[in-house]
ZAGUZA-559928 format. One line per 10 residues: number of its first residue (from 1); their letters; for each residue x, y, z of C-alpha. Coordinates in nm, 4 decimals. Example, Ala and Ser with C-alpha at 12.3 -4.5 7.8 and 13.67 -1.06 7.14 Angstrom:
ZAGUZA-559928
1> as> 1.2300,-0.4500,0.7800; 1.3670,-0.1060,0.7140
end
This chain:
ZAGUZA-559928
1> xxxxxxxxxx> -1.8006,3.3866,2.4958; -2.1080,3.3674,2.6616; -2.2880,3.6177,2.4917; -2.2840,3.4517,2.1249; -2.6025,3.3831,1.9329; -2.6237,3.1469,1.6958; -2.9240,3.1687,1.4162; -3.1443,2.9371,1.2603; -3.0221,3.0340,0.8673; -3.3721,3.0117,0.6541
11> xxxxxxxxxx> -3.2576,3.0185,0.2885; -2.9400,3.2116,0.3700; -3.1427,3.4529,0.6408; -3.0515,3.4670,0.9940; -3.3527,3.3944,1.2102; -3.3251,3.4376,1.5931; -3.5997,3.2020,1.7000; -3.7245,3.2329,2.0888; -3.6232,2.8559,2.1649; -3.2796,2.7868,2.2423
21> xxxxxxxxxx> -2.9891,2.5753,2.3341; -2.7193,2.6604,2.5532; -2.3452,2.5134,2.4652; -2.1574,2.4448,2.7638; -1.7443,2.4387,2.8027; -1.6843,2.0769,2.8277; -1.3634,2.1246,3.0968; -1.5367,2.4446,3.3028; -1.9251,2.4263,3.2643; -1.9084,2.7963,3.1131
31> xxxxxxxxxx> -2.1685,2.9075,2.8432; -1.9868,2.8728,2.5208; -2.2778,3.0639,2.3297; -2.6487,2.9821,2.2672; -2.7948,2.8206,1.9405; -3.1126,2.9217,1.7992; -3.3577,2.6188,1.7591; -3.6120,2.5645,1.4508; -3.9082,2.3126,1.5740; -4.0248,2.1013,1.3342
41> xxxxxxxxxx> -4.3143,2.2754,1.2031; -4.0586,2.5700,1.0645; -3.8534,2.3229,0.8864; -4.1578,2.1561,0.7549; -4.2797,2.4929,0.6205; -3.9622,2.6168,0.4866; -3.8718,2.2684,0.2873; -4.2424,2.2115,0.1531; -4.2230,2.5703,-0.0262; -4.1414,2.4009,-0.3481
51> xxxxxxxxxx> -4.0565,2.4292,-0.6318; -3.8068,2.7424,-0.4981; -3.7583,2.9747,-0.8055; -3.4632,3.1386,-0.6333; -3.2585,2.7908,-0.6044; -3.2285,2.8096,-0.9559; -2.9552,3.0846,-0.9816; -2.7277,2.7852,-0.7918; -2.8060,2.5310,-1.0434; -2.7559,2.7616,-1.3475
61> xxxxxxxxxx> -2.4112,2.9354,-1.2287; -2.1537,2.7167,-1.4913; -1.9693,2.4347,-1.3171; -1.6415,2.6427,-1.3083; -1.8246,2.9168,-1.1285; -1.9233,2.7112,-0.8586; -1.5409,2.5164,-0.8151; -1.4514,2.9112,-0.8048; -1.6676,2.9940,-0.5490; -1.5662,2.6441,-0.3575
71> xxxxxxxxxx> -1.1645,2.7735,-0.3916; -1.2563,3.1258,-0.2458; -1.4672,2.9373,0.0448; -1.1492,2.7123,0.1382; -0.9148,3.0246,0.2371; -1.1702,3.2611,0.3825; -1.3147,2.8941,0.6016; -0.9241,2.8303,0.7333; -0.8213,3.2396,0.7192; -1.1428,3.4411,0.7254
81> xxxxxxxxxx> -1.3190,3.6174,1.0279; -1.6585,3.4664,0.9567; -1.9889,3.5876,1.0205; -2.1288,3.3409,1.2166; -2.3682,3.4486,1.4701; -2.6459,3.6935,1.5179; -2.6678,4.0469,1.4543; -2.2979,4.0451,1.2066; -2.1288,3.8684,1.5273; -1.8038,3.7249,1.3842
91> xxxxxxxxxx> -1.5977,3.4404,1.4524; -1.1682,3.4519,1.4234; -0.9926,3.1129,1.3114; -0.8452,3.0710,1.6177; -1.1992,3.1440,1.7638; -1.3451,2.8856,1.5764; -1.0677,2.6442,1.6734; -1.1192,2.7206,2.0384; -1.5477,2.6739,2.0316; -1.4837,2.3598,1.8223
101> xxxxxxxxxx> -1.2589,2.2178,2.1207; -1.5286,2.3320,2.4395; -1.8277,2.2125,2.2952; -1.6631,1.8883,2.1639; -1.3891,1.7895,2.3203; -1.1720,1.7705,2.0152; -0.8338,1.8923,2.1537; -0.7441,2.2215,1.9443; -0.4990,1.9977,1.7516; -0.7356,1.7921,1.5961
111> xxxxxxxxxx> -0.9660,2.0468,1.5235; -0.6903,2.2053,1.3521; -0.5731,1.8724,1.1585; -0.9758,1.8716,1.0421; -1.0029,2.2366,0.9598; -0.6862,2.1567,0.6776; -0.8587,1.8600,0.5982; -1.1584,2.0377,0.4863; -1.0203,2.3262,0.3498; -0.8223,2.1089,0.1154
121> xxxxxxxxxx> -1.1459,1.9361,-0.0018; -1.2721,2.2866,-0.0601; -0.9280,2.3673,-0.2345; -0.9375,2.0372,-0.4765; -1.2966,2.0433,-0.5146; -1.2608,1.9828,-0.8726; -1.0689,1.6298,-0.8110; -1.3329,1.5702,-0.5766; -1.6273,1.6359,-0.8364; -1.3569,1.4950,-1.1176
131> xxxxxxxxxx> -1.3841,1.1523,-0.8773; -1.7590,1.1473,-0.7763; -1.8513,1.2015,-1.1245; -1.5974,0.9007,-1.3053; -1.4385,1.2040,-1.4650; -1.7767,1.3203,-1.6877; -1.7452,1.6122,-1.8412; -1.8085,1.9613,-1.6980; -2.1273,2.0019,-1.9757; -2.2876,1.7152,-1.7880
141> xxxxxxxxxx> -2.3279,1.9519,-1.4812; -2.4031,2.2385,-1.6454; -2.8276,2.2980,-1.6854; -2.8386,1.9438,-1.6925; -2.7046,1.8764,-2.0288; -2.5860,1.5500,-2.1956; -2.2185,1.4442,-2.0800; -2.1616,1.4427,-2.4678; -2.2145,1.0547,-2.5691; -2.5500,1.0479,-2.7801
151> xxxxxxxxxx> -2.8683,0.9231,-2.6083; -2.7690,1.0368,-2.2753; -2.8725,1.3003,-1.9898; -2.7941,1.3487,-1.6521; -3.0648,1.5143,-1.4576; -3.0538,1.6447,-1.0735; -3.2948,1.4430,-0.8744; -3.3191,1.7365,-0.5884; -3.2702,2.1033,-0.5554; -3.1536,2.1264,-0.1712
161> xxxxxxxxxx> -2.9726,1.8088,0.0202; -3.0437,1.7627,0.3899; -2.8014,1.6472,0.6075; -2.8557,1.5304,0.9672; -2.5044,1.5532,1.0934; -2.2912,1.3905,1.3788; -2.0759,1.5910,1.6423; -1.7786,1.3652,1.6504; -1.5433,1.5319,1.4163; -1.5313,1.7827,1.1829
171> xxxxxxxxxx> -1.4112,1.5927,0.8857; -1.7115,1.4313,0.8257; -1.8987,1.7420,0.6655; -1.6395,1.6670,0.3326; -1.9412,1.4136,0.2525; -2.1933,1.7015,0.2316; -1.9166,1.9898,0.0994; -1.9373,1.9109,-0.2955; -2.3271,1.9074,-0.2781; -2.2853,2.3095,-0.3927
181> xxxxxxxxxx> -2.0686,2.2242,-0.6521; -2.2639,1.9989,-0.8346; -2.5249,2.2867,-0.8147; -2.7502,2.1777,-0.4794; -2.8834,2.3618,-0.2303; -2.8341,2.2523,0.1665; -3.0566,2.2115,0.4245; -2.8046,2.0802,0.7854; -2.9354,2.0180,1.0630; -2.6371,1.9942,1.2920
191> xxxxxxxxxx> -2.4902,1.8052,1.5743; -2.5928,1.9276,1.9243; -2.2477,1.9634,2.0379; -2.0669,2.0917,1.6820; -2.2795,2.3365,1.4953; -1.9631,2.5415,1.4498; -1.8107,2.3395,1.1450; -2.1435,2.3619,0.9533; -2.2424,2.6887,1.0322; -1.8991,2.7842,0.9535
201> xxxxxxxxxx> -1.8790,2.6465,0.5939; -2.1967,2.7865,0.5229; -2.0608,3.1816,0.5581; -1.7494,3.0952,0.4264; -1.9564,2.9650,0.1106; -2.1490,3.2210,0.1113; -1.8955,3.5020,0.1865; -1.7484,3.3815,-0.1654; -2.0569,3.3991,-0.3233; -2.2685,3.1277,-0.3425
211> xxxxxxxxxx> -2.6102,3.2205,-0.3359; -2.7343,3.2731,-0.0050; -3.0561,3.1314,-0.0509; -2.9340,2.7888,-0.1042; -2.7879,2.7765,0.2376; -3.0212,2.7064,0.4921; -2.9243,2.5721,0.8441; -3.1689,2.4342,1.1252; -3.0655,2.3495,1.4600; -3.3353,2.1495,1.5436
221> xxxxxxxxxx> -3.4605,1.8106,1.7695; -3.5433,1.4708,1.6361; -3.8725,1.5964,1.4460; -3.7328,1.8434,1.3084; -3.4309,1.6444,1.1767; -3.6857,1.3607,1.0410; -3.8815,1.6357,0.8760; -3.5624,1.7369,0.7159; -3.5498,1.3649,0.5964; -3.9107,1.3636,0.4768
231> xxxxxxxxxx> -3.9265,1.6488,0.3082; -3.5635,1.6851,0.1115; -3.6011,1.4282,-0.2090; -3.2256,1.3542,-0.1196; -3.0921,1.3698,0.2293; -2.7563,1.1966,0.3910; -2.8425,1.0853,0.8027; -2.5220,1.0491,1.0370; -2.5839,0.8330,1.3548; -2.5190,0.5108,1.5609
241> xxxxxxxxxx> -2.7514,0.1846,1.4177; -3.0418,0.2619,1.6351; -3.0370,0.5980,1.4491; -3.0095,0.4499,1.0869; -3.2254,0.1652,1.0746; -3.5430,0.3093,1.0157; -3.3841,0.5052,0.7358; -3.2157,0.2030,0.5292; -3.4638,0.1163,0.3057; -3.5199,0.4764,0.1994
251> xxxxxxxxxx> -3.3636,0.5401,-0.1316; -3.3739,0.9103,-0.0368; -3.1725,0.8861,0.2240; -2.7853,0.7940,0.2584; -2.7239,0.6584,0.5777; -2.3938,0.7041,0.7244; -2.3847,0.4249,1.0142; -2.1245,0.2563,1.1793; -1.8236,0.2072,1.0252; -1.6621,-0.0542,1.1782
261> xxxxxxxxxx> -1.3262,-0.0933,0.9799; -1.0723,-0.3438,0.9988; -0.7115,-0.4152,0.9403; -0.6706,-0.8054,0.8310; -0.3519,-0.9639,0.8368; -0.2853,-1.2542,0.6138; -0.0569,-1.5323,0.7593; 0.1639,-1.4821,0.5917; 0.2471,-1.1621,0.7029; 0.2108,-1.2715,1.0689
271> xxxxxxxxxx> 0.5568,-1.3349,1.1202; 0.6211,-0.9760,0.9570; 0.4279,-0.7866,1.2473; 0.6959,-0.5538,1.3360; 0.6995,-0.4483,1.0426; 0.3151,-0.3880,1.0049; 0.2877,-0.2073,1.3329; 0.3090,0.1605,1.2659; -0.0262,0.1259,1.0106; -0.2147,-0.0632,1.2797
281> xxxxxxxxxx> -0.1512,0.1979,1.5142; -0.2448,0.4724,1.3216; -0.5203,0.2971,1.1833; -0.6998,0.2693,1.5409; -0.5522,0.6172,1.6901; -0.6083,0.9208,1.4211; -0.8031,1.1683,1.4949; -0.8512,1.0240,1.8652; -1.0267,0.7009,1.7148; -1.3413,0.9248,1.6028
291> xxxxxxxxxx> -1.4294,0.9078,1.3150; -1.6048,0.5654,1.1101; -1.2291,0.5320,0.9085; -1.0779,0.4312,1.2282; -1.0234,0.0575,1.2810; -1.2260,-0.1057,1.5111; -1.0660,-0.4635,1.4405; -0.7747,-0.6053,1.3595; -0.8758,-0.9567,1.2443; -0.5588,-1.2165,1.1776
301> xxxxxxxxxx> -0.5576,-1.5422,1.0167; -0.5515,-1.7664,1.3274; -0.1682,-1.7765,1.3654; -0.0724,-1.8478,1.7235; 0.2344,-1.7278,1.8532; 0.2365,-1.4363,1.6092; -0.0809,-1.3137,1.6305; -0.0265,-1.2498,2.0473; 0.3072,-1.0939,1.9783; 0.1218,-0.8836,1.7532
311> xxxxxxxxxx> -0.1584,-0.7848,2.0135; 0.0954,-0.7816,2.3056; 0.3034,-0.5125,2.1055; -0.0215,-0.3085,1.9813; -0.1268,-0.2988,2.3415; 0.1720,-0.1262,2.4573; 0.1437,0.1233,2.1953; -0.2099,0.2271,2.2591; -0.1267,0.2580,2.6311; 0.1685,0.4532,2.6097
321> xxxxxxxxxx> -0.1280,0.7457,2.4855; -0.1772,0.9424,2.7625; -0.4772,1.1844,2.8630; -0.3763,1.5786,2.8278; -0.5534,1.8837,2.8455; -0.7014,2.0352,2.5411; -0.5049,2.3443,2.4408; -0.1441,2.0818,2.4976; -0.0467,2.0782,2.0677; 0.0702,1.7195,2.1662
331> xxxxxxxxxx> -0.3047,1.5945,2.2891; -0.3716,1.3087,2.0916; -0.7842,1.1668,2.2645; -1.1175,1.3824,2.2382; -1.2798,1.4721,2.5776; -1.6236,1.3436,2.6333; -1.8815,1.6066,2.7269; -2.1044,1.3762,2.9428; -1.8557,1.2370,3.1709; -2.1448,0.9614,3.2925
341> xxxxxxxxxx> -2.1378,0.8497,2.9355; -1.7810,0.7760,2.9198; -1.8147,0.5995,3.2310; -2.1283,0.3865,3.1193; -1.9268,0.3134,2.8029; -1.6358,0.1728,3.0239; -1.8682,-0.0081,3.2443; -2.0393,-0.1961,2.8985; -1.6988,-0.2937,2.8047; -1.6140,-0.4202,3.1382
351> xxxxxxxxxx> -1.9336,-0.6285,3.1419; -1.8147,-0.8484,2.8393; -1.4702,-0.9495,2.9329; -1.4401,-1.2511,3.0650; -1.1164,-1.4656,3.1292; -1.0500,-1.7065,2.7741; -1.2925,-1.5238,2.5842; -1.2529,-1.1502,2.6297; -0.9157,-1.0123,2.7362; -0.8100,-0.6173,2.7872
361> xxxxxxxxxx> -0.4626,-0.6559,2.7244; -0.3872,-0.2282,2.7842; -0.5163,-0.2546,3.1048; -0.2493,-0.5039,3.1755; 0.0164,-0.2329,3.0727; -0.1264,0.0812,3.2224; -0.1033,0.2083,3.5122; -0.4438,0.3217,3.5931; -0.7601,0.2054,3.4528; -0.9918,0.3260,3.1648
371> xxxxxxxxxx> -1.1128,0.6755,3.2598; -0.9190,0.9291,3.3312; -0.9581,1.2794,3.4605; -0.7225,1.5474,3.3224; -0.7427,1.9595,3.3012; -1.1511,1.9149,3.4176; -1.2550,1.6811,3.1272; -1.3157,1.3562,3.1364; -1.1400,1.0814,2.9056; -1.1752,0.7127,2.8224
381> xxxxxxxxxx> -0.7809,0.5551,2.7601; -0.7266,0.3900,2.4286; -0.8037,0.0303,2.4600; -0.7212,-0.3260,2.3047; -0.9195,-0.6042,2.3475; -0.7976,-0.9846,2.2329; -1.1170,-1.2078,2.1062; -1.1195,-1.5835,2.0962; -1.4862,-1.6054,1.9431; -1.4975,-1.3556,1.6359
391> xxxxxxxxxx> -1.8927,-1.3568,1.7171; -1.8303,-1.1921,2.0501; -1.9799,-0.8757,2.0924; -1.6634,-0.6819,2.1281; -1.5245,-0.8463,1.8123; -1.7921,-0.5892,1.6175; -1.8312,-0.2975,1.8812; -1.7404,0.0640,1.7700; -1.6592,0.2927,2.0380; -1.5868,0.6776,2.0036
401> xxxxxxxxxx> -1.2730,0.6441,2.1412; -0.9326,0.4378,2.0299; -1.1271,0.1129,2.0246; -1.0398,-0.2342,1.8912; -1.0544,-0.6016,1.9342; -0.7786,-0.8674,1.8002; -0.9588,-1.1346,1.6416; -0.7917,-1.4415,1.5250; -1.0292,-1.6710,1.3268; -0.8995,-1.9592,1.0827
411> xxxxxxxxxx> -0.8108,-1.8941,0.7122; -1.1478,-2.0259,0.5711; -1.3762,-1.8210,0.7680; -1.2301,-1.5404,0.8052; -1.4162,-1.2396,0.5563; -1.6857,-1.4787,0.6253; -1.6891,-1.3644,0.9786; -1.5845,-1.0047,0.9655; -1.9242,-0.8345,0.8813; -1.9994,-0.5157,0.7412
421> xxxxxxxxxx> -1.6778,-0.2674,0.6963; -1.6680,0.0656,0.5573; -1.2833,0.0593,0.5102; -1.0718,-0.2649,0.5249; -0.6935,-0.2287,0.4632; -0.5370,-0.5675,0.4131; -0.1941,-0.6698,0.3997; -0.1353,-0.9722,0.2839; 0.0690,-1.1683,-0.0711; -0.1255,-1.4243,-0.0892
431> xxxxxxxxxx> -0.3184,-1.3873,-0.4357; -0.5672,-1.5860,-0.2802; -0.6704,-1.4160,-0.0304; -0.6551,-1.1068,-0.2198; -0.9045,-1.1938,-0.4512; -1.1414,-1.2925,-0.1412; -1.1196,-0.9452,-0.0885; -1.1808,-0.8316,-0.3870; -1.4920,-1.0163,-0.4235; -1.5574,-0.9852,-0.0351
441> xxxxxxxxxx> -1.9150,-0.7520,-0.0710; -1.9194,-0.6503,0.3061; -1.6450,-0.4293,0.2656; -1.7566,-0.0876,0.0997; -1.3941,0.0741,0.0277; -1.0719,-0.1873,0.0266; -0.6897,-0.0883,0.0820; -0.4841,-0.3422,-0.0664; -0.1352,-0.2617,0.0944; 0.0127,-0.0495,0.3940
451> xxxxxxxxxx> -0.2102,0.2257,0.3256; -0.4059,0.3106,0.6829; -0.8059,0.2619,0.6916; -0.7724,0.6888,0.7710; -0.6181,0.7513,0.4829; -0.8994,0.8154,0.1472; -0.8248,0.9538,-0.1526; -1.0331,1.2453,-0.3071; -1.0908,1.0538,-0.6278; -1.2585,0.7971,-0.4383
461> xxxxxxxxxx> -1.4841,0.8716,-0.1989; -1.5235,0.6039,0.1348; -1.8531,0.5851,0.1762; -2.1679,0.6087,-0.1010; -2.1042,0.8681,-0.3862; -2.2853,1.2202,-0.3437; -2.3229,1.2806,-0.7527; -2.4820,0.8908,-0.8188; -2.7238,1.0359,-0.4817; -2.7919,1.3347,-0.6137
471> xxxxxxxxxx> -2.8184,1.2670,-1.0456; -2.9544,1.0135,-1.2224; -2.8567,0.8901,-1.6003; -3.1980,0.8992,-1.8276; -3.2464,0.8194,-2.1617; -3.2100,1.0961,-2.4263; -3.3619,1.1037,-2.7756; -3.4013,1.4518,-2.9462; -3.5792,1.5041,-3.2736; -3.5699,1.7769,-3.5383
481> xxxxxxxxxx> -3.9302,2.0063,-3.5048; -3.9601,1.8783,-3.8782; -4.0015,1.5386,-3.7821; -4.2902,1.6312,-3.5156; -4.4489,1.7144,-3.8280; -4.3553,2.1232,-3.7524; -4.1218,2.3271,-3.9600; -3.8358,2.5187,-3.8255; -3.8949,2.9104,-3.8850; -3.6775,3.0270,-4.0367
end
């Protein structure tokens, strides 16, 4: 493995720049492979060369082209051997399954659960397009025509999307996949730990025919990712709040922050916990609690007896998930590559508890504490933490691990007190309450039933829409060349 290279892609060209990175086995300390690294002044160049005649032939291929191209991608992304790496090198799908896990620490059986994942948004692209778009018709992508309703016209506000990307999980690239079919060019910049995924989509894209040179790929540092940002008229930007914030106020960039989702229990389902169990569970643990879907609170309507029978029961269940190593099919948590993180995240969580305000009810049930060492990685033990104050810092944390406080808060105040949430699933009868939630505007995507926070649908994308990002709706008023005071030639 240690000999892999790979390239900076410059408009679809592989570029072996001087400056690497090395990628390190997260369980042995091996060399995985080395990635090529584009400094800021490179990106700068290559994004400012605009306007970029050859981007057109992506834009002008017909809309049922490009879902074609995005069906052939899906199979040869899961099935294909790939070129990924310098010089034709070529990458198996079992290869890619085992870099994904080394680098990351994504046991192989999540990587494999996110590799379907993505080649079935590939596979249903046009549902995906069919649901960003409010089902417009295909004429409305196609050379940026009308969508068929007089006085209209939708017209692309970029030629090439950046994307500053995260290393948690693959799944999150579906936000960026469509971008090619609604006939834009990419420009990723991606995660320092995971640029397999990317890099990956990109051949298999390109493999089945999407024009190379709208597929450009820069592993890069900070500059070079803000240049990305700067440069791209529309860009999306992964990353914790420190990350975002300068970004939020940018209405070029979508920022993809924080999640922090929630499951909130109405009272009167509190005496119905057993019953409500399973989608709490599986709400905090999927995918090894990584991605921004997972729920980081579970806030009940202050119920008493209940509510702790509730958390008591939940607690068991998240410590009955045990560390294993990362080929085991049944491994269920993500390794962390710097083990002194993990242990600094522990620590911080530590800090905060404090007896009748912030309780660890796993560690109560374990045997063992937080961190765990298993097969030469390092792990941090799913954890469940019972609030009193729902303004306690743990009551809002999101970890990158399984992850969540219990917090009870009374009837009146509690959406008032739950803060931003990507993805809330509520169960609850009470028509009341429901419409609180519907009107409730700090929760981006709602779930009104036993559905878990994990679980989107392709017609309705979680988090911002890539087609309202990407096109904007314009005013259309065409007159005959008579009335311009020409006549037609006949």
């Amino acid at each position: 493995m240690s000999g892999r290279h790979l390239p900076v892609w410059r408009a679809g060209v592989p570029y072996r720049s001087l400056a690497v990175t090395t990628l390190r086995d997260v369980a042995s300390g091996e060399q995985v492979a080395e990635v090529g690294q584009a400094d800021a002044g490179l990106v700068g160049r290559d994004l400012a060369a605009a306007p970029r005649p050859e981007l057109a032939e992506l834009a002008e291929l017909p809309l049922g082209e490009r879902l074609a191209i995005c069906r052939r991608a899906a199979a040869l992304f899961a099935e294909g051997e790939l070129a990924i790496g310098f010089d034709g090198e070529t990458q198996s799908p079992d290869e890619y399954l085992r870099d994904v896990s080394a680098t990351t620490g994504i046991p192989r059986s999540l990587a494999r659960e996110n590799r379907e994942k993505l080649r079935a948004t590939l596979e249903r692209m046009a549902e995906v397009v069919d649901g960003l778009t409010r089902g417009l018709p295909a004429a409305a992508l196609d050379g940026d025509a009308g969508d068929g309703a007089a006085g209209s016209h939708f017209q692309r506000l970029a030629d090439v999307l950046g994307a500053v990307l995260p290393s948690n999980s693959p799944g999150v690239h579906g936000l960026w996949l469509p971008a090619p079919a609604l006939g834009v060019g990419l420009a990723l910049k991606p995660g320092r730990d995971e640029p397999w995924t990317p890099l990956r989509l990109l051949a298999a894209l390109a493999a089945a025919g999407c024009p190379r040179a709208a597929l450009s790929f820069y592993p890069t540092d900070h500059a070079g990712g803000a240049e990305i940002l700067l440069r791209c008229e529309r860009s999306l930007l992964f990353g914790d709040a420190a990350t975002v914030r300068p970004w939020r106020d940018d209405p070029r960039v979508q920022v993809h922050g924080p999640g922090v989702s929630k499951v909130i229990l109405g009272e009167d389902q509190l005496e119905r916990w057993p019953a409500h169990l399973d989608v709490v569970a599986s709400s905090i643990l999927a995918n090894g609690g990584r991605s921004c879907i997972n729920a980081s609170g579970v806030w009940l309507a202050a119920g008493g007896r209940p509510s702790r029978e509730l958390a008591l029961a939940l607690a068991e269940r998240l410590a009955a998930v045990e560390a294993r190593p990362l080929d085991d099919p049944r491994a269920e948590l993500a390794a962390w590559p710097d083990p002194a993180a993990a242990r600094r995240v522990s620590e911080w969580i530590d800090r905060r508890l404090a007896p009748g305000e912030a309780e660890d009810l796993t560690a109560a049930v374990r045997d063992g504490g937080r961190v765990a060492e298993v097969g030469g990685c390092t792990f941090l033990l799913p954890t469940l933490v019972w609030v009193r104050d729902p303004c306690h810092p743990l009551a809002h944390a999101e970890l990158p691990f399984p992850f969540c406080a219990v917090v009870e808060a009374p009837r009146a105040e509690l959406l008032a007190g739950i803060g931003p949430t990507l993805v809330a699933t509520a169960l609850t009868a009470d028509e009341g309450l429901r419409r609180e939630l519907l009107a409730c505007r700090a929760i981006d995507h709602l779930h009104l039933g036993a559905v878990p926070t994990w679980q989107v649908s392709f017609a309705q994308p979680h988090e911002g829409n890539l087609f309202e990002h990407l096109y904007r709706r314009r005013a259309l008023r065409e007159a005959g060349l008579s009335l311009l005071g020409m006549e037609a030639v006949g």
